[in-house]
C-alpha positions in Angstrom: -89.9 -34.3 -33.7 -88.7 -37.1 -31.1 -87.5 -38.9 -34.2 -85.2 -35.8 -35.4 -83.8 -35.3 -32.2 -82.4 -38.4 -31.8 -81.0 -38.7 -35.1 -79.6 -35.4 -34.7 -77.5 -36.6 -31.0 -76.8 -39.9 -33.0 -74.5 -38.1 -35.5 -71.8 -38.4 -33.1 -72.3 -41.6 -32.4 -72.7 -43.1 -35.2 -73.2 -40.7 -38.6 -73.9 -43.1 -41.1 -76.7 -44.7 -39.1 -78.1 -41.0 -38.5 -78.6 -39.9 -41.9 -79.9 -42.8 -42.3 -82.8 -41.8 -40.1 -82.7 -38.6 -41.2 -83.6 -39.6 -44.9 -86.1 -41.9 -43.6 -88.1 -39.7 -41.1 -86.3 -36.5 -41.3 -87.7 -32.5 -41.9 -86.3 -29.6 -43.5 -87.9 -27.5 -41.1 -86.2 -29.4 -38.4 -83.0 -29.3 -39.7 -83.3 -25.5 -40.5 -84.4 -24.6 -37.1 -81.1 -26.5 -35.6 -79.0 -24.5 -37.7 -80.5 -21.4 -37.3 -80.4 -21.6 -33.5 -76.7 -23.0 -33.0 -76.3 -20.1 -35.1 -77.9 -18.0 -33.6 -76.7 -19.0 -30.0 -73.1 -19.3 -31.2 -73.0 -15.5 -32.2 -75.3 -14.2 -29.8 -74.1 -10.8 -28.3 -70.8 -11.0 -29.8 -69.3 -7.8 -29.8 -65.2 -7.9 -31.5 -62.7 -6.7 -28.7 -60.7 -4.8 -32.1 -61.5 -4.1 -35.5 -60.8 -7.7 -37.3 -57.8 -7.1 -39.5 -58.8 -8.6 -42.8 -62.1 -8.5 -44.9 -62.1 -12.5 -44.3 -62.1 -12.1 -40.8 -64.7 -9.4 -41.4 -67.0 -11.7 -42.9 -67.0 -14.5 -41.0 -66.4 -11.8 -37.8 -69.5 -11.8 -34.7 -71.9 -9.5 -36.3 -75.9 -9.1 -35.9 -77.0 -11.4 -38.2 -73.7 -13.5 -39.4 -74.9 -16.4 -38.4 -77.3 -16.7 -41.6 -74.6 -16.0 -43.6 -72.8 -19.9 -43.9 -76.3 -21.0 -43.3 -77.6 -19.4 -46.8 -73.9 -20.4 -48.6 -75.0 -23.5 -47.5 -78.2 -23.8 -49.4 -77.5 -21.8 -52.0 -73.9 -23.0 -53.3 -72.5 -25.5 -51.5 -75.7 -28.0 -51.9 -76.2 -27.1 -55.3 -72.5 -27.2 -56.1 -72.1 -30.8 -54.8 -75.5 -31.7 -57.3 -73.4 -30.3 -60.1 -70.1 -32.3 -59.4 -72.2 -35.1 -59.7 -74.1 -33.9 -62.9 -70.6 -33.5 -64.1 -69.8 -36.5 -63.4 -72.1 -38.1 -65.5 -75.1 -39.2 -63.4 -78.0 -37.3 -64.5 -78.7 -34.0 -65.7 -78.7 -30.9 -63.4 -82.1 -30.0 -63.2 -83.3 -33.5 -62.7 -80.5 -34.4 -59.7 -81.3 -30.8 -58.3 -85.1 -31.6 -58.4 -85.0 -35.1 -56.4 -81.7 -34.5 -54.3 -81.4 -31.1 -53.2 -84.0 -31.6 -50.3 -82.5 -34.7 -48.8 -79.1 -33.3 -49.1 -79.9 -30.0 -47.4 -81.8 -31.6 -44.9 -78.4 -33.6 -43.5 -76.3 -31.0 -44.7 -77.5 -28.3 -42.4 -78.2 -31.1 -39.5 -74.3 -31.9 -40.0 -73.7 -28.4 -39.8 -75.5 -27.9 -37.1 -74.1 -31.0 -35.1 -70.1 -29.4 -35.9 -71.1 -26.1 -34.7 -72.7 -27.2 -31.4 -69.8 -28.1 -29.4 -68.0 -24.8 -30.8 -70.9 -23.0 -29.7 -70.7 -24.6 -26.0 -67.1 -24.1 -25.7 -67.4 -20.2 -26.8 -69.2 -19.5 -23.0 -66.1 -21.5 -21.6 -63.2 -20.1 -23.9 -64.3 -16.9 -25.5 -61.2 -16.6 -26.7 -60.3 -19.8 -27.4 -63.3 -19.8 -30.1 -61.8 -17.3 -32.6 -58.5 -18.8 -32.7 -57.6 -20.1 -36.3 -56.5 -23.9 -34.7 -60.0 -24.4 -33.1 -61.7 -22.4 -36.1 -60.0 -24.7 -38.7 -61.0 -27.6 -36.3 -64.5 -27.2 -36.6 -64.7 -26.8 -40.1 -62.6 -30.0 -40.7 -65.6 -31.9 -38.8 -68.0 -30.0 -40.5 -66.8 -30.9 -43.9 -66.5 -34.9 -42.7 -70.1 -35.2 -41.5 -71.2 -33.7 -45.0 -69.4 -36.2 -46.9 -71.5 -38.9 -44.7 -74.5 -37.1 -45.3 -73.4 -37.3 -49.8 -72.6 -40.9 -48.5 -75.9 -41.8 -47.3 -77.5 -39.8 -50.0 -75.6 -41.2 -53.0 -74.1 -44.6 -51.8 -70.7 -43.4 -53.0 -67.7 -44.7 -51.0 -66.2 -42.1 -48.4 -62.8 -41.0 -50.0 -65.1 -40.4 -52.8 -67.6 -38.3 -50.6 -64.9 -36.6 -49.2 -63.7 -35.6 -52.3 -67.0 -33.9 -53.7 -67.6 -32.2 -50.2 -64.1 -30.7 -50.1 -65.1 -29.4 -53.7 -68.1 -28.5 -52.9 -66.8 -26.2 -49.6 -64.2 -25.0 -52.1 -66.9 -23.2 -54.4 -68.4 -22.1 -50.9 -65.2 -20.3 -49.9 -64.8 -18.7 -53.5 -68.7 -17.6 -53.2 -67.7 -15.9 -50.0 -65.1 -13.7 -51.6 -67.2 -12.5 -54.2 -69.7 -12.0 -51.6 -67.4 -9.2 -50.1 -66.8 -7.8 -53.4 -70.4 -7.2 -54.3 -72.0 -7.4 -50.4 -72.8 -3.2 -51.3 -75.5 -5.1 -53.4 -77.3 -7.0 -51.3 -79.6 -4.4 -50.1 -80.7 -4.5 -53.3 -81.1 -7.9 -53.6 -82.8 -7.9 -50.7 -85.2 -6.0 -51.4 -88.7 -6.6 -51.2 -90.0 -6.2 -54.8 -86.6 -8.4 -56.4 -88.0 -11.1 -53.5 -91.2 -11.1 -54.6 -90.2 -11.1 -58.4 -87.7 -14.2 -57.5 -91.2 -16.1 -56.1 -92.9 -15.4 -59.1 -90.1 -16.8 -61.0 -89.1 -19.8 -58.9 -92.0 -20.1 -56.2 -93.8 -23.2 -57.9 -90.4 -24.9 -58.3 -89.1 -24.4 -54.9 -92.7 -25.9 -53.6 -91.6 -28.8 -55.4 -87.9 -29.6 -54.1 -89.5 -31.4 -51.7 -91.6 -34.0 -53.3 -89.2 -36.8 -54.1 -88.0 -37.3 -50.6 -91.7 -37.0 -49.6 -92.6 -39.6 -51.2 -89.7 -41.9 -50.7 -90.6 -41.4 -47.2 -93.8 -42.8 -47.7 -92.7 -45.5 -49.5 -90.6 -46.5 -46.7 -93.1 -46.0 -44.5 -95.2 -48.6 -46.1 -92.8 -50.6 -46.3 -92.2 -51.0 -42.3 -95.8 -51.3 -41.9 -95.7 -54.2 -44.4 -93.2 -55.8 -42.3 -95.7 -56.4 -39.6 -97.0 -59.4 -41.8 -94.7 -62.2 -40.9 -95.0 -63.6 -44.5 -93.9 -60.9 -46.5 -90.1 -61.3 -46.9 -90.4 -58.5 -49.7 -91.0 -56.0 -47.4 -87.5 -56.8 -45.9 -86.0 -57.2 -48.6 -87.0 -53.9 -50.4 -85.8 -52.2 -46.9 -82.6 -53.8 -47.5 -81.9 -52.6 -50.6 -82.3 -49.2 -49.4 -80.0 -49.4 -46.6 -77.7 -51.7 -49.0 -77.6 -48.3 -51.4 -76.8 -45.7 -48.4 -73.9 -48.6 -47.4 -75.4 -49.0 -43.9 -74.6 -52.9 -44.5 -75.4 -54.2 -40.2 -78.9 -52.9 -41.0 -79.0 -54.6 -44.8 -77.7 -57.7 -43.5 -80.7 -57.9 -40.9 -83.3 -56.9 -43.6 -82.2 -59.6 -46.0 -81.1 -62.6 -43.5 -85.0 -62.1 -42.2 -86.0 -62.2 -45.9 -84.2 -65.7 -46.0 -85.9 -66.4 -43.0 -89.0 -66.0 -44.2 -88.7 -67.4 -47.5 -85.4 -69.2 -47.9 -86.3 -69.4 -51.6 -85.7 -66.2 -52.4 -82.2 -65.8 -54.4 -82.4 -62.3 -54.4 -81.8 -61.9 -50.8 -79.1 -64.5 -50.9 -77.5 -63.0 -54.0 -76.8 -59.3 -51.9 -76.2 -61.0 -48.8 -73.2 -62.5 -51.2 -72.8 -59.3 -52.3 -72.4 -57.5 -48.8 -70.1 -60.6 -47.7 -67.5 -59.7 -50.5 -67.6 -56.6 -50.1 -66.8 -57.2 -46.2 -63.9 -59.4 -46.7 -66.1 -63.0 -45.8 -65.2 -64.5 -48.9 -66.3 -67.8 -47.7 -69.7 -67.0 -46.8 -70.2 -64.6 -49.7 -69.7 -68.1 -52.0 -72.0 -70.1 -49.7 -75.1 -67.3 -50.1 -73.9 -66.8 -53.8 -74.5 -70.6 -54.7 -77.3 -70.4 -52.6 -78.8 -67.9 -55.3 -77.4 -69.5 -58.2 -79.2 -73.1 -57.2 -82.7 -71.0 -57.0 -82.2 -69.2 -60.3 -79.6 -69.9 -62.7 -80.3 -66.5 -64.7 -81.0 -64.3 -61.4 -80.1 -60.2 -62.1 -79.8 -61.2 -65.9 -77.5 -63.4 -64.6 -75.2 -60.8 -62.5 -75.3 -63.8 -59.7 -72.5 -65.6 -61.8 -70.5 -62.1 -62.0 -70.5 -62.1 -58.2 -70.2 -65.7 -57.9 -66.6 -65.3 -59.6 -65.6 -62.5 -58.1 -66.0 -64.0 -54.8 -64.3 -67.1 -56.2 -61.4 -65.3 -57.2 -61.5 -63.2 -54.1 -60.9 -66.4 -52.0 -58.3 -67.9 -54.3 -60.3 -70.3 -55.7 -59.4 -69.2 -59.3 -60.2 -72.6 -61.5 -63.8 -71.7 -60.2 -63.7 -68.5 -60.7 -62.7 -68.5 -64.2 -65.6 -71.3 -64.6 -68.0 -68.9 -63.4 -66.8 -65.9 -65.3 -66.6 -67.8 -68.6 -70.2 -68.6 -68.2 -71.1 -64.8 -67.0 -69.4 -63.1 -70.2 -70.8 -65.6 -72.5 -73.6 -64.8 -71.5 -73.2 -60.8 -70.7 -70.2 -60.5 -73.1 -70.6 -56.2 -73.1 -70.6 -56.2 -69.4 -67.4 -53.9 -68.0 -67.2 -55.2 -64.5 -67.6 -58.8 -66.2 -65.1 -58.4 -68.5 -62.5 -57.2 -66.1 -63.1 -59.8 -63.4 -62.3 -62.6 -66.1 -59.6 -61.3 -67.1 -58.1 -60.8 -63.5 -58.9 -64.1 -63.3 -56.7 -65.4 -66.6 -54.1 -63.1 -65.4 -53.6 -64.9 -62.2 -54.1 -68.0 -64.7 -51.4 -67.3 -66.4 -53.1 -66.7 -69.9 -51.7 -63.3 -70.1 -52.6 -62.7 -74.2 -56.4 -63.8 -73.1 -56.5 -61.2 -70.6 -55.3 -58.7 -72.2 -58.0 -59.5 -74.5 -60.7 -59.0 -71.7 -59.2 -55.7 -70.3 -59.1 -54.4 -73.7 -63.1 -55.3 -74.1 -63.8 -53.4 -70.8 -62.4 -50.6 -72.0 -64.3 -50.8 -75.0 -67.8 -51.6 -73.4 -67.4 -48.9 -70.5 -66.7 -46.7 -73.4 -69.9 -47.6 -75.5 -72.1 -47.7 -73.0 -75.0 -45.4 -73.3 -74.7 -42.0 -71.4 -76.8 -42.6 -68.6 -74.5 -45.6 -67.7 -71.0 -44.1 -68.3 -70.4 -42.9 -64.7 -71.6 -46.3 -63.3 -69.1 -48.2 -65.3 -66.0 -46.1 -66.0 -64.4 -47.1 -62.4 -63.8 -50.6 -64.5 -62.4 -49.1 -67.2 -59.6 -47.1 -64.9 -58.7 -50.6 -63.7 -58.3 -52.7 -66.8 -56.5 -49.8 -67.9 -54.3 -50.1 -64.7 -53.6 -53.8 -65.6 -52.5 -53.4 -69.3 
């Protein structure tokens, strides 16, 4: 409970750090009851002064039990509408993304909801009519919409623009849901009913139970992994926590993890290799090649040899490009069907001047990105945009 408050007050502090939190020790039931009540609280005894003049306005208008209303479009199309935009997209199947993700994402989608609402619920007993005003309105939902694209952040390690993109979607499909809700609200009753409920269990009540499992159980691993960490001699314990925060790109906490890894063991290339990694991606191009070397002097074919892919990149990154195309050469000879690969080396003859041998290597990106097997496709076709870009 203690852990779920604080992660809640920490999203507007610092958001990505929250839902960090509220992956790792987070509850549904928390997260529910948040909503609920700034829902419930923000509503509360609302009465309209006039008749609102449109059916919009009517919808979204202070009415017993409205505040359940985006609370259920919530969970019902706009988390499930976000899972398929990624399905679409090419990184899993519906029914397997909807199985693992939908929890996780529901559980810091309706805490971000709840965290946008609160202040518009505090200001309503200081500026009633300040509340309903389409400025402040608009306001609110504009800071709604960016602390669900850090939640999709932390839950799919995307990068923001991108979350931003699929949330904005996603709150599209929510607004179009809405309509038809007017259209065919004289059904609900119906729908509400207590034998279609009961039949809807039947149907989906062993699924539903379900949802929840995958993020149970990466809890748990987590879990074990902090205890683990107790043991001053298990660097892997760190490490592994790394990678996790490494995937939600909450690097300060992925740095610590792996730089105590190194600590521990200062053999291990792995932990070098993503502190590298992290480094580039930062803009310390000259530590990312210190940590990278570091990786490539413990294990020349580390990450089936990706460590020489980074090493490059980093190379290249700092200007260093005769090294860079040294590392490359050796990467692709070794990995000659790997995208990202392909197009580093040829960024790299580019700036070389060897503009018929890069072309070459941009055209081979294209070509592997495109043969690579389904499952991969979405991982890889960001490469393929790019050498496309360059020829």
């Amino acid at each position: 409970m203690i852990d779920n408050v604080k992660a809640f007050f920490m999203l507007y502090v610092n958001p990505a750090s929250a839902f960090g939190r509220i992956l790792d020790r987070g509850r549904l039931w928390f997260a529910a009851l948040a909503a609920v009540a700034v829902g419930f609280v923000l509503h509360f005894s609302d009465v309209p002064l006039r008749e609102p003049s449109s059916p919009l306005m009517r919808f979204i208008s202070f009415a017993p039990g409205s505040y359940l209303a985006p609370l259920l479009m919530l969970a019902v199309v706009i988390v499930p509408a976000i899972i398929l935009i990624r399905s679409f997209a090419g990184f899993g199947s519906f029914s397997v993304l909807i199985q693992n993700d939908y929890v996780p994402l529901l559980t810091c989608s309706l805490m971000a909801w709840a965290a946008a609402y609160l202040p518009l619920m505090l200001l309503r007993f200081v500026a009633f009519d300040l509340v309903s005003t389409p400025p402040v309105f608009t306001a609110f939902n504009v800071l709604a919409t960016i602390l669900t694209a850090f939640a999709v952040r932390a839950v799919y390690g995307t990068g923001f623009f991108a979350a931003i993109g699929i949330t904005a979607l996603a709150w599209g499909a929510g607004a179009a849901s809405a309509f038809v809700l007017l259209v065919v609200g004289g059904a609900l009753p119906f729908l509400g009913s207590p034998l279609v409920l009961i039949y809807l269990w039947y149907l989906f009540g062993s699924r539903l139970g379900s949802l929840g499992e995958a993020m149970r159980s990466r809890q748990h691993f987590q879990r074990q992994l902090e205890i683990s960490t107790a043991n001053p001699h298990d660097a892997d314990a760190h490490y592994q926590l790394g990678l996790i925060h490494q995937r939600r790109r909450q690097f300060s906490e992925a740095i610590a993890r792996f730089e105590r890894a190194v600590k521990i063991d200062p053999s291990m290339a792995d932990a070098h290799m993503q502190l590298g990694v992290i480094a580039r991606e930062q803009g310390r191009f000259d530590e990312s090649i210190r940590h990278l070397q570091k990786a490539v002097a413990l294990d020349d074919k580390l990450a089936q040899s990706d460590v020489w892919r980074e090493l490059g990149a980093a190379y290249l990154a700092a200007g260093r490009v005769e090294e860079a195309r040294g590392a490359l050469e050796k990467y692709t000879t070794r990995r000659e069907y790997d995208p990202e690969g392909l197009y580093w080396y040829g960024k790299t003859l580019k700036q070389l001047g060897r503009a018929a041998e890069a072309k070459e290597m941009f055209e081979r990106c294209i070509e592997a990105a495109r043969t690579m097997p389904s499952h991969r496709r979405a991982h890889v076709r960001g490469w393929a945009t790019r050498a496309k870009s360059e020829l």
